[in-house]
C-alpha positions in Angstrom: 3.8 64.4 -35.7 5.6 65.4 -39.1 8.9 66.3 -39.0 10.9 67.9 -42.1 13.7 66.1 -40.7 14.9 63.7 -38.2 18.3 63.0 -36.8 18.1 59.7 -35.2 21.6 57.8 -33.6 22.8 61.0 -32.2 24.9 62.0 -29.4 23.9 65.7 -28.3 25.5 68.4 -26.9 22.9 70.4 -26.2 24.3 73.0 -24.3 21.0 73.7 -22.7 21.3 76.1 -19.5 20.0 74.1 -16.3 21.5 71.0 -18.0 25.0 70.1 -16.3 28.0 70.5 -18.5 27.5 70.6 -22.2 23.8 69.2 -21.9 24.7 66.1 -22.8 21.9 63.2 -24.3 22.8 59.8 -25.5 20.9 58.0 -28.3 19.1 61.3 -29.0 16.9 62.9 -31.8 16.2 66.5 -33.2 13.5 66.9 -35.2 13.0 69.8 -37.0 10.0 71.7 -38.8 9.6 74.5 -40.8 13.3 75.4 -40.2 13.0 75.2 -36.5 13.9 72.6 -33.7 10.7 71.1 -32.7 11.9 68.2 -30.9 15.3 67.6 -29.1 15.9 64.2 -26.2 16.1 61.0 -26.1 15.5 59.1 -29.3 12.8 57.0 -27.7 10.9 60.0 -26.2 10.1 61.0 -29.9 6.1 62.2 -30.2 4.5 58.8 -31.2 3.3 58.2 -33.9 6.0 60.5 -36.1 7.3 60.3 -39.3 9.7 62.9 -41.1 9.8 63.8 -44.7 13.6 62.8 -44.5 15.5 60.6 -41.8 19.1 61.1 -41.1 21.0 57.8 -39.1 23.9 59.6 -37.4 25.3 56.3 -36.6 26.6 57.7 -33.6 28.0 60.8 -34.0 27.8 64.2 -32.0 25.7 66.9 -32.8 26.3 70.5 -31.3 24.3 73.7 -31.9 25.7 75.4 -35.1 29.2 77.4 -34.4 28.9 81.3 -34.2 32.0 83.6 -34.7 30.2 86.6 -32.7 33.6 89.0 -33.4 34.8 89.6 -37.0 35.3 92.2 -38.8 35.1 90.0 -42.1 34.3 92.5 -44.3 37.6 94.8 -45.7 39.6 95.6 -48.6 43.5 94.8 -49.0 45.7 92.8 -46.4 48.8 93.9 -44.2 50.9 91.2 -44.2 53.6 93.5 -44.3 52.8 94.7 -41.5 53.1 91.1 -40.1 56.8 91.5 -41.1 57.0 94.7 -39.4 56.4 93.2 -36.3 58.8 90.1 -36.9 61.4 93.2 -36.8 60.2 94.3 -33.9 57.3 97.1 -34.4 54.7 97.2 -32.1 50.9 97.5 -32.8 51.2 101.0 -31.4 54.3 102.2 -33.5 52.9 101.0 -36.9 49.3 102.4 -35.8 51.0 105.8 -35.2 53.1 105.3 -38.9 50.1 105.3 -40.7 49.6 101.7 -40.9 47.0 99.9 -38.8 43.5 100.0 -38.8 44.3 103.1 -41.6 46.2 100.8 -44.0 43.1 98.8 -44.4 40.7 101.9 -44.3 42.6 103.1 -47.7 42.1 100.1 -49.0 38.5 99.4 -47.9 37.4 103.2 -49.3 38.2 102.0 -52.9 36.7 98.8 -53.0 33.1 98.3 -54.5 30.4 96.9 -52.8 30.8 93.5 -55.2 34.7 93.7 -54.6 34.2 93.6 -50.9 31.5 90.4 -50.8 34.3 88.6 -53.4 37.2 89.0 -50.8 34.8 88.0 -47.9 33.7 84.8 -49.3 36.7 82.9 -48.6 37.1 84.0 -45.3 33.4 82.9 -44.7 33.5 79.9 -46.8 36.3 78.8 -44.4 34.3 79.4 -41.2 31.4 77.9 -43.0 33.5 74.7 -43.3 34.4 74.3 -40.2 29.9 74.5 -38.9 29.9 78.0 -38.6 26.0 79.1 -39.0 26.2 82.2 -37.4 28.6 85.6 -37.8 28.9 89.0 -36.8 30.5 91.9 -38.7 31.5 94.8 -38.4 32.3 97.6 -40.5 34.7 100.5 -39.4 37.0 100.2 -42.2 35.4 103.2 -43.9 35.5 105.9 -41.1 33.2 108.0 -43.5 29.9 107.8 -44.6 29.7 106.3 -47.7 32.3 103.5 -47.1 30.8 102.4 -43.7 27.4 102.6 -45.5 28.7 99.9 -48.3 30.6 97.5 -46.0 27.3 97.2 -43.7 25.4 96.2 -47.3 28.3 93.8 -48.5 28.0 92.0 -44.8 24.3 91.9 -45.1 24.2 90.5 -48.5 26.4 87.6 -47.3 23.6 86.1 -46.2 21.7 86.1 -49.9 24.9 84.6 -51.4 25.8 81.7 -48.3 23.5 79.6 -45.9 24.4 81.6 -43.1 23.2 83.9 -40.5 24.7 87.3 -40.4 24.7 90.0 -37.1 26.2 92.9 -38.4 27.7 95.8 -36.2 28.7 99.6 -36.9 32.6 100.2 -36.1 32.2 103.6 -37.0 34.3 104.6 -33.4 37.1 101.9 -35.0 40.0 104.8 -35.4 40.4 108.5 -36.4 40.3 108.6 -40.4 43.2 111.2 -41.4 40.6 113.9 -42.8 40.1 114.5 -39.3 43.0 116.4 -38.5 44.1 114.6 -35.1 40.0 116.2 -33.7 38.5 113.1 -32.0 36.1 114.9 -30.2 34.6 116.7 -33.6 34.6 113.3 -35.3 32.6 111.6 -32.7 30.4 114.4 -33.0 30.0 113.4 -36.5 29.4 110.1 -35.5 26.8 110.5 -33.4 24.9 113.3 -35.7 25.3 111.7 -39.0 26.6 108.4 -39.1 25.0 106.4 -36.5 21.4 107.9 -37.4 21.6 107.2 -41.1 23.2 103.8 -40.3 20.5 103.3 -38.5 17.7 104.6 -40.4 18.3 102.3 -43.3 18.2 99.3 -40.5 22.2 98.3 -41.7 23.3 97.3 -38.3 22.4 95.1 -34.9 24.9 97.0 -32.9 27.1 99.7 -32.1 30.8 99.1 -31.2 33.6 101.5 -30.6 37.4 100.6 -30.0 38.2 102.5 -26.3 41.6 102.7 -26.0 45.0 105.2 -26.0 45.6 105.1 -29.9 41.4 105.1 -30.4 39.3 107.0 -28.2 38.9 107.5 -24.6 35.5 106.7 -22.0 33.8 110.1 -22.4 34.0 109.8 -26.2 32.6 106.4 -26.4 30.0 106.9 -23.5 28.7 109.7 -26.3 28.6 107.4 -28.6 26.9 104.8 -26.2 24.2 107.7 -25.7 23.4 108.4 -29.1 23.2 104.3 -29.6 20.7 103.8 -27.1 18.7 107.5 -28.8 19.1 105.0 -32.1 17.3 101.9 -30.1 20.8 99.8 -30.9 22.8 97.5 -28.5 26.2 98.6 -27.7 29.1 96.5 -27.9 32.8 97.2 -26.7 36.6 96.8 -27.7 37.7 97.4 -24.2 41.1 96.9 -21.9 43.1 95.5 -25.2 46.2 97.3 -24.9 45.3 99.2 -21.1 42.9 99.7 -18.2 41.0 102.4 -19.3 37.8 100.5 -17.4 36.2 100.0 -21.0 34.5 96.7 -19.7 33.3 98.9 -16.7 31.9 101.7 -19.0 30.4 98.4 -21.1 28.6 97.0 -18.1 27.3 100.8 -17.0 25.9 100.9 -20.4 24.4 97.4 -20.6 26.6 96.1 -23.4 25.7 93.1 -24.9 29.7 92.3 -24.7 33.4 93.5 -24.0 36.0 92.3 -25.8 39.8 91.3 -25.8 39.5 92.4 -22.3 43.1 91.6 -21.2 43.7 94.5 -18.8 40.6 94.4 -17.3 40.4 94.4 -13.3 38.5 93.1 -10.5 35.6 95.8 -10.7 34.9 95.3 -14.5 34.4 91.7 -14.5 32.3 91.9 -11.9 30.1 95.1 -13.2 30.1 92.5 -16.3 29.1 89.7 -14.1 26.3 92.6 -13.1 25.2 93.6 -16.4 25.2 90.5 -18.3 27.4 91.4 -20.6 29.5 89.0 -22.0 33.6 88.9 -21.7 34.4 87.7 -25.9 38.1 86.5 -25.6 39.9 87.0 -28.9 43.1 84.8 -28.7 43.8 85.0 -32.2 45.4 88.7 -31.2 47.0 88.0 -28.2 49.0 85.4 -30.4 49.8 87.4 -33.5 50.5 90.6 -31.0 52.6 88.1 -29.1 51.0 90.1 -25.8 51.8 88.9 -22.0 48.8 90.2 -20.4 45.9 87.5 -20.3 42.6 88.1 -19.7 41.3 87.7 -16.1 39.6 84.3 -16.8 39.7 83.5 -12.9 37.7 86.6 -12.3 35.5 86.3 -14.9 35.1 82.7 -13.2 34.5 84.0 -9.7 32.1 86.9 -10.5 30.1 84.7 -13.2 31.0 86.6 -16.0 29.9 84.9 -19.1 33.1 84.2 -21.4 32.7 83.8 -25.5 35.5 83.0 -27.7 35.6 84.3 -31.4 38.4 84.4 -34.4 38.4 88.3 -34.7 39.1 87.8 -38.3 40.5 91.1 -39.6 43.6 91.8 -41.7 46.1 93.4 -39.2 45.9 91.9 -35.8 43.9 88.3 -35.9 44.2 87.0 -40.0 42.2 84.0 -38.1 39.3 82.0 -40.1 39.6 79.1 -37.8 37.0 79.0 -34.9 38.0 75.3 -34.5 41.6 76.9 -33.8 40.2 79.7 -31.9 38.8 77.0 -28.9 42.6 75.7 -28.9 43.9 78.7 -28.3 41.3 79.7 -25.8 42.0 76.2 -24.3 46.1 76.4 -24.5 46.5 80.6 -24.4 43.8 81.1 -21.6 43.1 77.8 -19.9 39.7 77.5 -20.6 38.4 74.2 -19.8 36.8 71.6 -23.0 33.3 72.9 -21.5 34.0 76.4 -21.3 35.3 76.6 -24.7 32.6 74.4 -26.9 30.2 76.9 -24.7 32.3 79.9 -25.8 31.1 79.4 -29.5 27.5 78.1 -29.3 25.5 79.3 -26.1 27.7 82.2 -25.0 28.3 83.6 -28.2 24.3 83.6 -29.1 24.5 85.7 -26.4 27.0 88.1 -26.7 24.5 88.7 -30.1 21.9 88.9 -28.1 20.2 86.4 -30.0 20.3 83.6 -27.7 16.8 83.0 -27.9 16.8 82.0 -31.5 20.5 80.5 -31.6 23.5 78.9 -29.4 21.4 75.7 -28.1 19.8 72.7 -29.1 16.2 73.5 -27.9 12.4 73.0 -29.3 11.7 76.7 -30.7 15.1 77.4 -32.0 16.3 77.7 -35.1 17.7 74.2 -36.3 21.2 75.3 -37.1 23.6 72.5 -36.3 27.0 70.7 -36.7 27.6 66.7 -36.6 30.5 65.6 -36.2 32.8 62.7 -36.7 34.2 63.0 -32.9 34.2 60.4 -30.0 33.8 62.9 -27.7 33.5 66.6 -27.6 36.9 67.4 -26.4 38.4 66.2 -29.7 36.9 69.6 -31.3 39.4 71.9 -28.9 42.1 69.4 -29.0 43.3 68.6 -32.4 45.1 71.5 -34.2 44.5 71.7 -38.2 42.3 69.1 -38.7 38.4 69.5 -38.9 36.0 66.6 -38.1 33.0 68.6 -39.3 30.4 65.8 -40.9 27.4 68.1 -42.3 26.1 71.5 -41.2 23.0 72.4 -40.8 21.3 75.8 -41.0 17.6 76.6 -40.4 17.3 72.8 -41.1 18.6 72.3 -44.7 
């Protein structure tokens, strides 16, 4: 068999499902093809005879499937680091919301940005994931809260991919918040929503999902479960910002609705983790804004345990609540915040993330048929990568085999 390339002297985690733990293979291979995994095991088992146009000697190190930040909204104009100070004096998210500030800060900003200012002020933040084996991420838009500006942040995030070696899911916010124009009438701009911007968002085939942000200073279940309707009228997955702040049984309406995920998550009870557990969608834990929020209330990780509810972990990069470009950081966190276990986490960003995409069967894994997206790194063993704090043992990325 011809190979493009051929990893040899590898340690995988393969993070294969039926494989205990993190899948793990001593003195294994990948060989890919055509941009595509077509052999992963032991380095012995290779297809005899082989040969590969290029052969990689890994000398040991670990390979993992390619990172995926599967919650961002990476895409936005401006920052709110004063806001940041606000809070250091004692502000909470709810009070500078309520000021003006918030989500709506960055959705003044956003609405005069160009379509080219808006991919240069991404690029950092993506360069930084990139850095750290990132090969997939999802963004969202909901920064515009009209039209037009929801219209241009979708194109900047899809463009990202023509500009960077990386994957890109994007997702349509527009439920984020309620843009001033609308005079305090949530019901009349979900209406609008679900008439105009959704179908023209996806008409011009601009987003992977829908996501909404349910929640006392957003917008309550019936409002979202409209939106959820009109989604599914659309043919688009539905995603969730649910039980951040309260129970308003967001990850319940999720699961009713067959949401690909729910996310933040840290008021939800007993009966949504285990609709979640029901639905297959997946709990994405965002400690990045429990940290800068300085909240008390953790995600129910032991439910989400019992019931079987799959758990994801991503940065939430955005410019108010989670300023995090780290997803090396973000499985510390998960690890210290929420007591996620090594496993748990290193699953978090590869396998369950893929699926809270819904695009596990192309990504998240190291699996023959898959897209050959991978990370090597200079580790001993995997728990180094959620250990250490500021320091990044990435080695080479790969994405679709290059």
């Amino acid at each position: 068999m011809l190979f493009d390339t051929v990893w040899l002297n590898a340690r995988l985690a393969t993070l294969a499902e039926g494989r205990e733990g993190l899948g793990i293979i001593e003195g294994g291979a990948v060989g890919a093809k055509d941009g595509r995994i077509a052999y992963v095991g032991p380095q012995e088992a290779l297809p005899s005879p082989w040969d590969a146009v290029r052969t990689i000697d890994c000398t040991g190190r670990w390979i993992t499937p390619g990172l995926i930040d599967c919650h961002t909204h990476l895409v936005y104009g401006g920052n709110r680091a004063h806001e940041f100070e606000m809070r250091l004096a004692g502000a909470s998210y709810e009070e500078i919301a309520r000021a003006g500030g918030g989500i709506l800060s960055t959705v003044r900003a956003t609405r005069t940005a160009t379509e080219e200012e808006l991919i240069a002020l991404a690029l950092p933040r993506l360069d930084h994931l990139l850095a750290e084996g990132v090969t997939t991420v999802e963004v969202k838009s909901g920064y515009g809260l009209d039209l037009e500006t929801e219209l241009r942040m979708l194109r900047a995030a899809r463009r990202l991919e023509s500009v960077r070696p990386v994957s890109v899911s994007t997702t349509f916010l527009g439920a984020h918040a309620l843009p001033p124009e609308a005079d305090g009438d949530k019901d009349r701009f979900i209406d609008r929503i679900c008439d105009e911007l959704l179908p023209t968002v996806a008409r011009e085939g601009l987003a992977d999902a829908v996501d909404g942000f349910c929640e006392g200073i957003a917008f309550t279940p019936d409002q979202i479960e409209r939106m959820f309707v009109a989604a599914k009228s659309a043919n688009l997955p539905v995603k969730l910002h649910a039980d951040q702040l309260s129970n308003l049984h967001g990850a319940r309406l999720a699961a009713e609705h067959g949401a690909l995920s729910a996310d933040h998550l840290e008021y939800t009870d007993e009966e949504g983790a285990a609709a979640m557990a029901r639905s297959g969608t997946v709990a994405v834990l965002l400690p990045g804004a429990f940290y800068m929020l300085r909240e008390k209330q953790m995600p129910p990780v032991e439910l989400f345990r019992a019931h079987g509810t799959r758990m994801a972990l991503a940065t939430d990069c955005n410019p108010g609540t989670s300023p995090l470009t780290s997803l090396l950081l973000t499985m510390n966190m998960g690890a210290t915040l929420f007591r996620l276990t090594v496993d748990e986490c290193i699953a978090a960003v590869t396998r369950e993330a893929a699926r809270a995409l819904g695009r596990l069967q192309d990504i998240g894994t190291l699996e023959p048929g898959k897209w050959c997206d991978l990370a090597v790194w200079d580790i001993e063993r995997p728990a180094e990568l959620v250990y250490r704090i500021g320091f990044n043992p990435l080695h080479s990325r790969v994405w679709r085999g290059q």
